[in-house]
Every structure is written in structure tokens, then in C-alpha cells.
N, CA, C and O of each residue as an XYZ file, in Angstrom:
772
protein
N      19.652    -33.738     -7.501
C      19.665    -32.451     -6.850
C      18.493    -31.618     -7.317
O      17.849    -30.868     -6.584
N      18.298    -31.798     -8.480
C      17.107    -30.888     -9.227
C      15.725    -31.438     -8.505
O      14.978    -30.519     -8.172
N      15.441    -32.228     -8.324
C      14.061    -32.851     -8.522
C      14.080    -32.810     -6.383
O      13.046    -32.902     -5.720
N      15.210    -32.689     -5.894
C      15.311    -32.064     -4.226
C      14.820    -30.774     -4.183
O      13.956    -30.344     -3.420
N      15.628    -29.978     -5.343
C      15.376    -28.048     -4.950
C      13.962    -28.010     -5.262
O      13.114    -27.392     -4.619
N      13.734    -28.841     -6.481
C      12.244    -28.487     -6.635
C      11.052    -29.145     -5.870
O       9.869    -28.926     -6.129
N      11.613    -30.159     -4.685
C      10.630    -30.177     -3.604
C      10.879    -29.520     -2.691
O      10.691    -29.926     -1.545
N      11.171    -28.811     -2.856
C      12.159    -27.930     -1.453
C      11.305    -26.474     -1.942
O      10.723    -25.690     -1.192
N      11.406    -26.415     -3.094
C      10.713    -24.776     -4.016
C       9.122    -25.271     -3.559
O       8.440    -24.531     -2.848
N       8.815    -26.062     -3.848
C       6.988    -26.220     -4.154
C       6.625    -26.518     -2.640
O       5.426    -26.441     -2.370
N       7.498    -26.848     -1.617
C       6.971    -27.257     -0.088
C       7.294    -25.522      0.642
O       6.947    -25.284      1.799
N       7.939    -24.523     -0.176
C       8.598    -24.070      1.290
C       6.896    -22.950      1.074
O       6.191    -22.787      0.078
N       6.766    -22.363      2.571
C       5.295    -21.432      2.587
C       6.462    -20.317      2.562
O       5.978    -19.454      1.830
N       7.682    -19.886      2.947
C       8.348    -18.718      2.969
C       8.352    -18.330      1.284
O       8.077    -17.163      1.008
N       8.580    -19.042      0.439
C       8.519    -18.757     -0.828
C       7.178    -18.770     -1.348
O       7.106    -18.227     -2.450
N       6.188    -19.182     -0.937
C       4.692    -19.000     -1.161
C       4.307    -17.735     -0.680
O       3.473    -17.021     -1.235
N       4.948    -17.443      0.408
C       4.226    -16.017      1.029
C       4.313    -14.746      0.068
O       3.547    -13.889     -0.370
N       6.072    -15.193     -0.049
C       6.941    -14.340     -1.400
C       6.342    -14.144     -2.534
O       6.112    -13.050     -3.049
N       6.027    -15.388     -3.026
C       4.979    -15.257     -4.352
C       3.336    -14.477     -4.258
O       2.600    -14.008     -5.127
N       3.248    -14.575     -3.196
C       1.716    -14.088     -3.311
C       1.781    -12.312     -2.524
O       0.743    -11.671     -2.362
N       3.097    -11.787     -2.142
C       3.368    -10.439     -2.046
C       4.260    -10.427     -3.428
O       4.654     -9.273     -3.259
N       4.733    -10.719     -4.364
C       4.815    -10.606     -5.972
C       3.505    -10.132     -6.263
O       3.204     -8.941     -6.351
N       2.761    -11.065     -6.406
C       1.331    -11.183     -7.182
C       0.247     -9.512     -6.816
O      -0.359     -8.679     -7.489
N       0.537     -9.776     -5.342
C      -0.115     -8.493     -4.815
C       0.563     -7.027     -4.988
O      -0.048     -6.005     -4.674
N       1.817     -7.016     -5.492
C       2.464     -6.039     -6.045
C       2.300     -5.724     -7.583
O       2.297     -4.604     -8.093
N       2.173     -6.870     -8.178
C       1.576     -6.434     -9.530
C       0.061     -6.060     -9.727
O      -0.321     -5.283    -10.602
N      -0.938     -6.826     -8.631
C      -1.990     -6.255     -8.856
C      -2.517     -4.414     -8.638
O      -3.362     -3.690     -9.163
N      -1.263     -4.226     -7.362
C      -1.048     -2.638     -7.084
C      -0.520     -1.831     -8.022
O      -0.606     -0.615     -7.849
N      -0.010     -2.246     -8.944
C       0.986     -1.610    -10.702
C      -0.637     -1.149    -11.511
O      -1.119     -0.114    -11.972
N      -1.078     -2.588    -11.346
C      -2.860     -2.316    -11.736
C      -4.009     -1.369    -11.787
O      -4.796     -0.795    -12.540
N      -3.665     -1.532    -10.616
C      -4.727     -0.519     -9.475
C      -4.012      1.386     -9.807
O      -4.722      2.272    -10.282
N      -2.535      1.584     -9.409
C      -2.102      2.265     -9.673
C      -2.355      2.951    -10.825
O      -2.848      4.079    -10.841
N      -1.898      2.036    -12.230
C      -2.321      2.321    -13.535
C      -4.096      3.378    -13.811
O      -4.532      4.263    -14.547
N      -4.509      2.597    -12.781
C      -6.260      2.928    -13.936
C      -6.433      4.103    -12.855
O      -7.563      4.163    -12.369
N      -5.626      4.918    -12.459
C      -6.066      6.505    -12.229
C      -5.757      7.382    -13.170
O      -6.134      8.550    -13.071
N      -5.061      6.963    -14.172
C      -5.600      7.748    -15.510
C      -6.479      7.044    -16.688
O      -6.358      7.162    -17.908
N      -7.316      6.344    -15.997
C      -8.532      6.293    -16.863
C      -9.734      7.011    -16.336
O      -9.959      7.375    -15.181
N     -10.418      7.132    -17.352
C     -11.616      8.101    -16.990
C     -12.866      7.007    -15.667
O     -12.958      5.813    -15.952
N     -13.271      7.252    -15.035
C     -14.006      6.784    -14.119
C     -15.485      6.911    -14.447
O     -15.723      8.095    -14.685
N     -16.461      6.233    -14.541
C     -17.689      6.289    -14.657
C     -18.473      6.227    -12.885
O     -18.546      5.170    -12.258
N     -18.822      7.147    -12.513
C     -19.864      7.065    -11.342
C     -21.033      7.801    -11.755
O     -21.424      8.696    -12.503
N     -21.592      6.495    -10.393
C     -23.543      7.019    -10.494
C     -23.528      7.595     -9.255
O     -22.670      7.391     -8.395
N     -24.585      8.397     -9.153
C     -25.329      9.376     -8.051
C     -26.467      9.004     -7.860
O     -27.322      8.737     -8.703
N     -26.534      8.968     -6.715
C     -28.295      9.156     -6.404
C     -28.358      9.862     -5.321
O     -27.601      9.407     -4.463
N     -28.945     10.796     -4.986
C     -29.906     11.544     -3.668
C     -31.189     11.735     -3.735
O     -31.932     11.686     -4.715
N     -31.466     12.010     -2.379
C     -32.725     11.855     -1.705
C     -32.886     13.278     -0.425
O     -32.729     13.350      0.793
N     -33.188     14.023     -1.264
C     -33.919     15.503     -0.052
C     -35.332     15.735      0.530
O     -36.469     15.863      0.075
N     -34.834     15.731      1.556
C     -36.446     15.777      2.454
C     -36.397     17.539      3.326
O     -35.462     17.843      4.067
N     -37.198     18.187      3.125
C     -37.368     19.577      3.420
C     -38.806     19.458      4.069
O     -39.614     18.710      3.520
N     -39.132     20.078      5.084
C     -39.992     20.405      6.017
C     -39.799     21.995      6.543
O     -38.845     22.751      6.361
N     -40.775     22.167      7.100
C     -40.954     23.312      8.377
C     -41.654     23.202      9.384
O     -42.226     22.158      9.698
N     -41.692     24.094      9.919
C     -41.989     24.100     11.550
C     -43.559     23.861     11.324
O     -44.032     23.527     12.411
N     -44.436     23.899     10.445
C     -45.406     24.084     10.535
C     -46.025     22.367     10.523
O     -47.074     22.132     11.123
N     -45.177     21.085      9.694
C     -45.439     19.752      9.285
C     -45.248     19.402      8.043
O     -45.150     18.203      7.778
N     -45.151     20.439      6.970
C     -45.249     20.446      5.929
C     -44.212     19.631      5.184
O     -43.403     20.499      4.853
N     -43.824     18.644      4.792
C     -42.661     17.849      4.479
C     -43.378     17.540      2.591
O     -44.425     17.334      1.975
N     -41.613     17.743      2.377
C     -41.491     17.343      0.657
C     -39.900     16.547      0.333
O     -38.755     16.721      0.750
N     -40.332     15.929     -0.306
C     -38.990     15.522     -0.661
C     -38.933     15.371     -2.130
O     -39.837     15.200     -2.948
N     -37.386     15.498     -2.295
C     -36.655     15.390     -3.998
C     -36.238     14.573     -4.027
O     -35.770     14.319     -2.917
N     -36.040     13.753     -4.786
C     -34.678     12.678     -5.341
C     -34.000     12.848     -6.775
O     -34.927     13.140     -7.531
N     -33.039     12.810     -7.355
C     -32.504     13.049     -8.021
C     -31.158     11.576     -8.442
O     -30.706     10.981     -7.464
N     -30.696     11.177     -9.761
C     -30.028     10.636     -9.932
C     -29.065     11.424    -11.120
O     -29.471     12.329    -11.848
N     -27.908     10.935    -11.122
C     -27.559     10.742    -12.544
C     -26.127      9.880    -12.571
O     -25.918      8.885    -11.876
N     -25.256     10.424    -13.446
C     -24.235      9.523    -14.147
C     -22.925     10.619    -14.185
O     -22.913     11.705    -14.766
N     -21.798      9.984    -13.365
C     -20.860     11.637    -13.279
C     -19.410     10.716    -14.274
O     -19.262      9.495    -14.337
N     -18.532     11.787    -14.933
C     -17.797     11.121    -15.779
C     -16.371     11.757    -15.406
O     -16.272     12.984    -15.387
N     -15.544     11.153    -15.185
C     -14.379     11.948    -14.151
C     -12.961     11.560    -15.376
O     -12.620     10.394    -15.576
N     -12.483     12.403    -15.876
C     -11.331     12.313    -16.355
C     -10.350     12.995    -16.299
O     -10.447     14.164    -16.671
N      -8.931     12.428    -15.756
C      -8.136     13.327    -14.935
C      -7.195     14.123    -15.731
O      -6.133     13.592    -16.054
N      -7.420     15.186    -16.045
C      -6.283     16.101    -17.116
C      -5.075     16.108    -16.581
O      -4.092     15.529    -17.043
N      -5.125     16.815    -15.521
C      -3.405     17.339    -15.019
C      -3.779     16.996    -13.110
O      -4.689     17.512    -12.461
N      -2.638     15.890    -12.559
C      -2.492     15.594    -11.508
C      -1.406     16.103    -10.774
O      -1.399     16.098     -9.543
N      -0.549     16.512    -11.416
C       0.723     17.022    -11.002
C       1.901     16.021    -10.520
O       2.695     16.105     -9.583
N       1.691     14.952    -11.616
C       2.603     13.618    -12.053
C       2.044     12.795    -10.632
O       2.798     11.884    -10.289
N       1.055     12.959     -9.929
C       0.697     12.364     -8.842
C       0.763     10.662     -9.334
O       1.418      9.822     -8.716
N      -0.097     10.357    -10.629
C      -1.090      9.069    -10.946
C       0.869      8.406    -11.218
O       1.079      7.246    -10.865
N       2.196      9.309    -11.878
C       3.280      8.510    -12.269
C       3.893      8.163    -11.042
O       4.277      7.004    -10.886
N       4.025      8.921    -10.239
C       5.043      8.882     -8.353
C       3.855      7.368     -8.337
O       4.432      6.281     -8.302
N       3.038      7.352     -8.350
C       2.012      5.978     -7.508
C       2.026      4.718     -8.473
O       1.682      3.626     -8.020
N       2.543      4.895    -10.212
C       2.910      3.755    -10.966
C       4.210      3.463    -10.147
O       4.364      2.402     -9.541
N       5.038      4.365    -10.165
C       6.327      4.142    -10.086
C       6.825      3.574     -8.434
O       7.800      3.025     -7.920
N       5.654      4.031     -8.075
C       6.279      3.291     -6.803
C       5.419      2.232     -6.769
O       5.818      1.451     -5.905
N       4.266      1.771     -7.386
C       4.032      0.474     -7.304
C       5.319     -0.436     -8.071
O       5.892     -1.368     -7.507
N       5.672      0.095     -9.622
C       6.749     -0.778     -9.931
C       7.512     -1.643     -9.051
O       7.586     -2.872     -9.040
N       8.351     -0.323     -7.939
C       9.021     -0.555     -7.442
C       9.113     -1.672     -6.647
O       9.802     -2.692     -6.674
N       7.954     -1.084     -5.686
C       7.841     -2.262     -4.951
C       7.287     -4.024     -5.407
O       7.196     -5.004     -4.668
N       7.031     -3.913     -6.705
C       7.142     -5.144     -7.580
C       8.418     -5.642     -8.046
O       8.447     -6.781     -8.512
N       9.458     -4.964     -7.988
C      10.329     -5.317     -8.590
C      10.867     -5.870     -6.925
O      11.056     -7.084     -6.861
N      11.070     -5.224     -5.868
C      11.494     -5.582     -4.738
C      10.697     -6.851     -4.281
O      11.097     -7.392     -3.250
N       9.968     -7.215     -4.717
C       8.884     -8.247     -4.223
C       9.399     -9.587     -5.575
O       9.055    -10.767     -5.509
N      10.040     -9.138     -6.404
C      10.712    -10.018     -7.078
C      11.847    -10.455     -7.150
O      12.216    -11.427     -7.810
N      12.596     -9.638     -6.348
C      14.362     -9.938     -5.946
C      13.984    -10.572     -4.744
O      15.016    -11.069     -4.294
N      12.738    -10.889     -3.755
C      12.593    -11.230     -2.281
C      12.060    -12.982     -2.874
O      12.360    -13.977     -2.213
N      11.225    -13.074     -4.243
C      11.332    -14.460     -4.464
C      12.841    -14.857     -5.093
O      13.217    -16.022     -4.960
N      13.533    -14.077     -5.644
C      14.696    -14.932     -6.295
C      15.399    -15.211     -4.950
O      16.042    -16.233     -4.706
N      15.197    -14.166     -4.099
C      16.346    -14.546     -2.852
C      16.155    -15.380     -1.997
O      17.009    -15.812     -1.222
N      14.424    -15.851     -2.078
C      14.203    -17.321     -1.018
C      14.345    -18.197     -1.595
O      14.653    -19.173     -0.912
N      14.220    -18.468     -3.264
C      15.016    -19.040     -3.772
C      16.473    -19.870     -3.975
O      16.803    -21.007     -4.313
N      17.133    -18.645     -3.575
C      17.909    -19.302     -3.760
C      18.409    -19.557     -1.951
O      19.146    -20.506     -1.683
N      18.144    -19.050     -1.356
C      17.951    -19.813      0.054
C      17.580    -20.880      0.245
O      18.111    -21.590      1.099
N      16.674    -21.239     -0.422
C      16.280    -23.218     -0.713
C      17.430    -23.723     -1.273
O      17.656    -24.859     -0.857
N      18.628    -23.121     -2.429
C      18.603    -23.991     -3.536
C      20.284    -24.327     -2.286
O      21.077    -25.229     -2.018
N      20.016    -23.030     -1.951
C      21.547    -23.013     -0.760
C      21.641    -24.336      0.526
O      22.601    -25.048      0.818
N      20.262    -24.301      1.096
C      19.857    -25.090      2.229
C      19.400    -26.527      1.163
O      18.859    -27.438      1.790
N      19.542    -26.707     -0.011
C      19.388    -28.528     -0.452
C      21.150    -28.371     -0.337
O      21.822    -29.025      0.461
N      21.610    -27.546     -1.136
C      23.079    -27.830     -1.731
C      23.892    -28.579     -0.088
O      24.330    -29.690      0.211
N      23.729    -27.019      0.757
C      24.550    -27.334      2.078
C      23.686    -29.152      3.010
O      24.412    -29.871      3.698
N      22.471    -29.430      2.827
C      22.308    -30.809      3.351
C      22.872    -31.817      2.364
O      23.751    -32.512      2.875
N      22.581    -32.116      0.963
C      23.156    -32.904      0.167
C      24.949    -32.777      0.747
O      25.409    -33.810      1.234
N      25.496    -32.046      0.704
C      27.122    -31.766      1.093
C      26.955    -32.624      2.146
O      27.430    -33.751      2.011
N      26.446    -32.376      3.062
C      26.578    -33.143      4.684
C      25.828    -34.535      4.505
O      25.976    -35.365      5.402
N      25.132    -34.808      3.546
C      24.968    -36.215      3.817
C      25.932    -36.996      2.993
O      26.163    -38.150      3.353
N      26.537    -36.514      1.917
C      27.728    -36.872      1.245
C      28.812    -37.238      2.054
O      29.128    -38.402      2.300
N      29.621    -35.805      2.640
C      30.322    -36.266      3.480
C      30.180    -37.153      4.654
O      31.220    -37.619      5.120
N      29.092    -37.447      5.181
C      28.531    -38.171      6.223
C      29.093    -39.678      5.632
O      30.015    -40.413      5.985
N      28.124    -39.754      4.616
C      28.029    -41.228      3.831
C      29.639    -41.775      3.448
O      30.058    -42.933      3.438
N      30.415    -40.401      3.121
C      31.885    -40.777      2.662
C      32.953    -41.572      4.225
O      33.661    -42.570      4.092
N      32.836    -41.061      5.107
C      33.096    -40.856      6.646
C      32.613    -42.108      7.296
O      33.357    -42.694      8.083
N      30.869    -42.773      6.898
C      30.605    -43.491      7.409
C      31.512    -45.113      6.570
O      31.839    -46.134      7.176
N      31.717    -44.800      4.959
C      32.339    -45.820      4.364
C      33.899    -45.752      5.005
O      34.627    -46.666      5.393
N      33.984    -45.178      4.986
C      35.848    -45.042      5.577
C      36.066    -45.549      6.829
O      37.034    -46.297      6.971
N      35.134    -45.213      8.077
C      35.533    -46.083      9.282
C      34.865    -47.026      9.387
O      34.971    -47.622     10.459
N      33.829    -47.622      8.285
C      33.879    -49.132      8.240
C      35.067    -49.932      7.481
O      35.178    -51.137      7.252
N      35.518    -49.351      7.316
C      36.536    -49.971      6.355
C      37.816    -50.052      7.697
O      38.531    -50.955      8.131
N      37.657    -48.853      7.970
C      38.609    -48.934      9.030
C      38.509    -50.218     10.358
O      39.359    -50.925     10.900
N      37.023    -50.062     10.511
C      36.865    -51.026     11.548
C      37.139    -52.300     11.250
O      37.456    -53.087     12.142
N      37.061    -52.637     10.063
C      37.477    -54.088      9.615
C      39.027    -54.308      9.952
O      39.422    -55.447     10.200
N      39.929    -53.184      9.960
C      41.313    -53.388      9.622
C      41.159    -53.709     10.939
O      41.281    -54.859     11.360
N      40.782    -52.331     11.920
C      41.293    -52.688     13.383
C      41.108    -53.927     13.697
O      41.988    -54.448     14.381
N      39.992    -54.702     13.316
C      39.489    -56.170     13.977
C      40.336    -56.843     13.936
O      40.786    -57.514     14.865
N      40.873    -56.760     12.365
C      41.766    -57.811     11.642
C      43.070    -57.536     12.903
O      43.577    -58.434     13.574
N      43.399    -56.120     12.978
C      44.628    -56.598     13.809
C      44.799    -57.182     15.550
O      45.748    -57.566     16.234
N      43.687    -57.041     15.717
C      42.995    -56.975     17.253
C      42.894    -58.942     17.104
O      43.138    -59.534     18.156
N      42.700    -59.446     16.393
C      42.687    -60.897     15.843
C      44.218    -61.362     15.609
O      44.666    -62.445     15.985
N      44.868    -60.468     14.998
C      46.293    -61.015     14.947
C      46.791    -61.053     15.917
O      47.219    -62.172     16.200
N      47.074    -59.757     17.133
C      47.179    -59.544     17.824
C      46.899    -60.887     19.036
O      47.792    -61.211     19.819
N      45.860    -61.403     19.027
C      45.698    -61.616     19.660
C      45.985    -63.226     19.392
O      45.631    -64.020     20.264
N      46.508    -63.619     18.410
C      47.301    -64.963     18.371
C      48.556    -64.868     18.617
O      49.120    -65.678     19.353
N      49.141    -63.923     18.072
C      50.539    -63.452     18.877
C      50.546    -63.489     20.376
O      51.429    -63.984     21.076
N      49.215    -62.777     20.859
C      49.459    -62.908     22.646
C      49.785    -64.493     22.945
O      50.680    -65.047     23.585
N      48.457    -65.058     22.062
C      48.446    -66.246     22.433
C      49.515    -67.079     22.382
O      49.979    -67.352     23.489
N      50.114    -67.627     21.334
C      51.218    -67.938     20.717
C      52.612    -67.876     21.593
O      53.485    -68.743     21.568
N      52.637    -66.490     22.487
C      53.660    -66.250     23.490
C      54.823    -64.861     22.318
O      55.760    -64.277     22.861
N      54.496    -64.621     20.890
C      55.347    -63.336     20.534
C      54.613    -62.003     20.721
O      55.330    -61.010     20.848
N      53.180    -61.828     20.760
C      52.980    -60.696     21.407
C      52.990    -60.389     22.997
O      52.994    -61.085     24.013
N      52.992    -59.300     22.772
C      52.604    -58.577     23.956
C      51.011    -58.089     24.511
O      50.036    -57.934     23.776
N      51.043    -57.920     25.842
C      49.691    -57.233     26.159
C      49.388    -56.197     25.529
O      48.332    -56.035     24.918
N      50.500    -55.221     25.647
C      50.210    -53.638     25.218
C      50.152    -53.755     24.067
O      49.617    -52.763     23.573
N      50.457    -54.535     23.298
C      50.310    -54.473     21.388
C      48.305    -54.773     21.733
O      47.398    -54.014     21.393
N      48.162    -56.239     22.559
C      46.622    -56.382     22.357
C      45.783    -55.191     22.799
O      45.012    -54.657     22.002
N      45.897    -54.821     23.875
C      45.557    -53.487     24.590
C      45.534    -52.527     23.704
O      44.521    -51.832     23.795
N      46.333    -52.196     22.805
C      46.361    -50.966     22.370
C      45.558    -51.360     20.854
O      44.876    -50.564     20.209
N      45.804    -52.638     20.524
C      44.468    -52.687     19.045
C      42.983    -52.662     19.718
O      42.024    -52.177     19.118
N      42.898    -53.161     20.859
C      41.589    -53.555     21.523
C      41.178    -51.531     21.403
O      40.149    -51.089     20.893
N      41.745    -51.096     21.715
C      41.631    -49.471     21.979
C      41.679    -48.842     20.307
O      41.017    -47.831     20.071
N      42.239    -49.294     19.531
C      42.080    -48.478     18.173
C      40.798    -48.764     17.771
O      40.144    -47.810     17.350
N      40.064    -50.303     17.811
C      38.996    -50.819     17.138
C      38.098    -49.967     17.889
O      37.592    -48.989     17.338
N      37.753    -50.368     19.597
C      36.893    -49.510     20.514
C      36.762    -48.042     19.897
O      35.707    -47.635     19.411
N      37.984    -47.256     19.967
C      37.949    -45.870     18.975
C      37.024    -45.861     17.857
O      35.923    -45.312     17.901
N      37.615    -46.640     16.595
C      36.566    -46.266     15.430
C      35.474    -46.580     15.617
O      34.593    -45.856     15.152
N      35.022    -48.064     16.549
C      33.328    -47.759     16.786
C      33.125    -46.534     17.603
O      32.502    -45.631     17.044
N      33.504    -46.345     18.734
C      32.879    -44.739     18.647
C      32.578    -43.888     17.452
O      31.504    -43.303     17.309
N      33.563    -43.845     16.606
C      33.776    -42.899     16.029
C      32.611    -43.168     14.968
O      31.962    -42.247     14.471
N      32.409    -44.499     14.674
C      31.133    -44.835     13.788
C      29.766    -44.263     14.402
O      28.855    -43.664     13.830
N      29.909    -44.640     15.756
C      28.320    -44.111     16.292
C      28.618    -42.546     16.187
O      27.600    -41.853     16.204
N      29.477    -42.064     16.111
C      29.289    -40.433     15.719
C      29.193    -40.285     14.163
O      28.238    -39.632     13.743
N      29.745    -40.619     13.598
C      29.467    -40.455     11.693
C      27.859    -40.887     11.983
O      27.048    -39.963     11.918
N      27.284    -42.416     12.342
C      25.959    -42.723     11.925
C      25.322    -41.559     12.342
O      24.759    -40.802     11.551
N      25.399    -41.321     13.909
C      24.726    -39.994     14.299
C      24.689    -38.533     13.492
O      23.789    -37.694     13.519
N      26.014    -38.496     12.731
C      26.164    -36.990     11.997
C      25.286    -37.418     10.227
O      24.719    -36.606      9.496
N      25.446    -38.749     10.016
C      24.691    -38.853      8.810
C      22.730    -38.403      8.918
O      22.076    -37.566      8.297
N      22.374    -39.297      9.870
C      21.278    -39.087     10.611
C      20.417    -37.189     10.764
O      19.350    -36.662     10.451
N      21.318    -36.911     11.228
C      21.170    -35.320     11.130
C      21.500    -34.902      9.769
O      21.618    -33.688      9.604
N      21.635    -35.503      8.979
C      22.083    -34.562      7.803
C      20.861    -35.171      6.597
O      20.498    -34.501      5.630
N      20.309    -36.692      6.945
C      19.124    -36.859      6.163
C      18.285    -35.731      6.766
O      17.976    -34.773      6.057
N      17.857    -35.812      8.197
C      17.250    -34.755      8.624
C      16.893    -33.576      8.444
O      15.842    -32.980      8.683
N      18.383    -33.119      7.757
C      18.070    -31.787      7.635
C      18.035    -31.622      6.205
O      17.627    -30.510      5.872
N      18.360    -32.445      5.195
C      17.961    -32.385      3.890
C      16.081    -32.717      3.388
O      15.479    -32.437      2.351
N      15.608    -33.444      4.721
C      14.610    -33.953      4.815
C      13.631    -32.570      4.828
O      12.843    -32.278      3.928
N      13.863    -31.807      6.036
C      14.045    -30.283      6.305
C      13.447    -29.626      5.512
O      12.324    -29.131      5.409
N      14.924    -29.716      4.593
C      15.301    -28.581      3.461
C      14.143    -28.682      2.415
O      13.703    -27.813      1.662
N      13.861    -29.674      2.542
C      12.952    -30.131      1.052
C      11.593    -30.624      1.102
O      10.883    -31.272      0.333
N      11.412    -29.946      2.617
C       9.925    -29.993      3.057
C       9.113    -31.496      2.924
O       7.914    -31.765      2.996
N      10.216    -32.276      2.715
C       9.577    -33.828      3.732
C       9.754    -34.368      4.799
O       9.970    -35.573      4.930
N       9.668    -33.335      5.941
C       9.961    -33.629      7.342
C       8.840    -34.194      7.944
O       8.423    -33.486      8.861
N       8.280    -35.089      7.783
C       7.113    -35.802      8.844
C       7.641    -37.012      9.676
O       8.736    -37.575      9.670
N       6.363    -37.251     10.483
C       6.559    -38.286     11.465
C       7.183    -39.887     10.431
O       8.272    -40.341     10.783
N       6.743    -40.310      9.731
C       6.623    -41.305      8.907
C       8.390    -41.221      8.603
O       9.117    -42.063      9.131
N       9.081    -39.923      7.544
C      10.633    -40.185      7.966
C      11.333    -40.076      8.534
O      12.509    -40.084      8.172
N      10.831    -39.879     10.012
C      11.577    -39.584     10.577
C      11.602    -40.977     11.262
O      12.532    -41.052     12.064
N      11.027    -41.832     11.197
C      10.670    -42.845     11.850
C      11.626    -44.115     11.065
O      12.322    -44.978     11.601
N      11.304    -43.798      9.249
C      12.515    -44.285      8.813
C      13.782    -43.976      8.772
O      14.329    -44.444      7.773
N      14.412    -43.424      9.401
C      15.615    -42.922      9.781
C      16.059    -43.520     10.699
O      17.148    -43.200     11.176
């Protein structure tokens, strides 16, 4: 079961998407954070002054501006705190696809179990019916059975093979969908199936 959830964890992209809106929520906690650090910016301008007459001059000027934020009015904490937040929500959204995988191996493993249990039982069964559909049918022969005794085993056996081509069919769908679940759904198993 372990070594299913965890191909089921490392194939699904819904839990990849999850992880990488995690990742991008902590980098926003980040980003958030460094507005109370002091900021280093450069300047540069460039003034060009003329008049009507042609006369053109220009200035340029650079320097180095140093920005450190005293009092925001808890602005820089409302923008940690709601980055938190939404990190922490971006971390209950991976535990919860999580466990949406671990739900969708559990519920296919169940159905191919029961499938597999279902498919052993009406082979077992089909053997009996044969067996009596065979007795049956030396008794007809013989002159102590009856038709309706053969008739009616001929009809129990006919029954459980149906009933087999529906178990094989319900097992079938249930590799399928464990196949699915655990993100090895290609042409190749489906072909072994």
C-alpha cells in the first residue's frame, strides 16, 4: 500500500500544483518580511533646459537614496500576516490532496480486493455447479433424474458464468482505477489488463 500512495503522491500534478502554490506562499512571507528592511536605491537624472532663443544646457545628477521605514501604521505586520496565512492555507490544501490520493489508493486497493475475493468464490462456485450439472446428468441418463433437476443445474452453472464475466469485468475496472489512482495509467497497462 505504501510504495502505491507513494506513486500515486510523486505522479499526481494536482499535488504538484499544491506544492508549488506552498512554495510560492512562502516565498510571499519573504517578500512580505523585507519591508522592514532598510532599502538601498540609486538615482540618476538627466535635465535638459533650453529657450526660445536655441540655447540648450543640460544637468545630470546621480546619487544613492537610503529608505528606512520607522512607523507604517502596522501596514509591513497586516502584509506578514496575511502572507502567513495564506501559507498556512496553501499547506492544509497539500495535506488535503494528500490525503485525497492516500483515500483514492485505499478505496481502489478495497475494490480490487473485493473483486479478487468475488472472482475466487464463483470459481469455486463454478466448479460445484459443473460437478452437479455432471451428476445430474447421469441421473438423467441412468433414468433417476429428471429434466428439470438437469435444466435447472444447466441454469445455476450458466448463472455463475455470467456472474464471473461480471466479477472479471468489475476486477478489470478496479486495476484500472488503482492504475488511475497511482498515476500508471498508460497505453502499455492498459493493454496488460
Amino acid at each position: 500500500r505504501e510504495a502505491l500512495v507513494a506513486d500515486a503522491i510523486g505522479a499526481s500534478p494536482v499535488l504538484e500544483a499544491a506544492r508549488h502554490r506552498q512554495a510560492g506562499a512562502e516565498t510571499a512571507i519573504r517578500v512580505a518580511e523585507s519591508g522592514r528592511w532598510p532599502q538601498i536605491q540609486a538615482a540618476g537624472n538627466y535635465f535638459s533646459f533650453g529657450s526660445a532663443a536655441g540655447h540648450f544646457s543640460g544637468e545630470w545628477n546621480t546619487g544613492v537614496q537610503v529608505v528606512y521605514p520607522l512607523f507604517d501604521g502596522g501596514a509591513a505586520g497586516q502584509r506578514i500576516a496575511r502572507a502567513r496565512a495564506a501559507r498556512d492555507v496553501a499547506a492544509e490544501q497539500v495535506r488535503t490532496v494528500e490525503l485525497q490520493i492516500r483515500g483514492e489508493v485505499d478505496r481502489a486497493l478495497s475494490a480490487l480486493r473485493e473483486a479478487s475475493a468475488r472472482l475466487a468464490s464463483i470459481e469455486s462456485a463454478i466448479l460445484q455447479f459443473a460437478e452437479v450439472v455432471r451428476i445430474e446428468k447421469l441421473r438423467l441418463d441412468t433414468g433417476t433424474g429428471t429434466q428439470t433437476d438437469y435444466l435447472a443445474a444447466e441454469a445455476n452453472l450458466l448463472g455463475a458464468r455470467a456472474t464471473l464475466a461480471d466479477v472479471q469485468f468489475t476486477e478489470v475496472v478496479a486495476r484500472v482505477e488503482l492504475a488511475r489512482a497511482t498515476g500508471l495509467l498508460d497505453p502499455a497497462t492498459l493493454s496488460q489488463l
